[in-house]
Structure formats: C-alpha cells, structure tokens
C-alpha positions in Angstrom: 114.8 102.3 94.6 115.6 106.0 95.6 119.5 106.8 96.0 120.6 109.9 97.3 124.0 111.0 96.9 126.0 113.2 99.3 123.1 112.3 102.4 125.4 113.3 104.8 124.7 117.2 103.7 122.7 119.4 105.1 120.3 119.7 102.0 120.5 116.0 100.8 120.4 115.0 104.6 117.3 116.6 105.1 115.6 115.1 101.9 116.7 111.5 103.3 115.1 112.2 107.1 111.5 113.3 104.9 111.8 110.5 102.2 111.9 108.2 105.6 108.9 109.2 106.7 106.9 108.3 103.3 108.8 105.4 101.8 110.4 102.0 103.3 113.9 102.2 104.2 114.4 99.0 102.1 113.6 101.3 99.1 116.5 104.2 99.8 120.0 104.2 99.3 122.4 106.6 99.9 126.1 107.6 99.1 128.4 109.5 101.2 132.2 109.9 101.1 132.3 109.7 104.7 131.1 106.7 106.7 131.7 107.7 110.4 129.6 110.9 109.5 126.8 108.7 108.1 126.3 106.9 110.9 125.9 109.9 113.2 123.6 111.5 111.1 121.5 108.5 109.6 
C-alpha cells in the first residue's frame, strides 16, 4: 500500500491523480486534515 499524506495539496494532490493512473485504487491511501476538501478534489 502507497499512503500519501496531505493529498489534498497541490503537490501531494498531483502525485495522487498520476499514482491513479499506474496503480489500483485499492492500493492508495491518503490523509488529509480536511474531508470536504478531499472529496472535491479526489
């Protein structure tokens, strides 16, 4: 499993959208302090 903290930012978000593209979304997690802003962006 890949976890990637603070996804919601603009780097960490982008790394997220391209780890998407190459490995299952079963496989990633991610951590964000806000939940409502996850949603939008992921």
């Amino acid at each position: 499993m890949i976890v990637v903290t603070g996804a919601t930012g603009t780097l960490n978000g982008a790394a997220v959208e391209q780890l998407l593209k190459r490995v299952p979304a079963e496989r990633i997690g991610v951590s964000v302090r806000d939940v409502a802003k996850a949603h939008a962006r992921l």
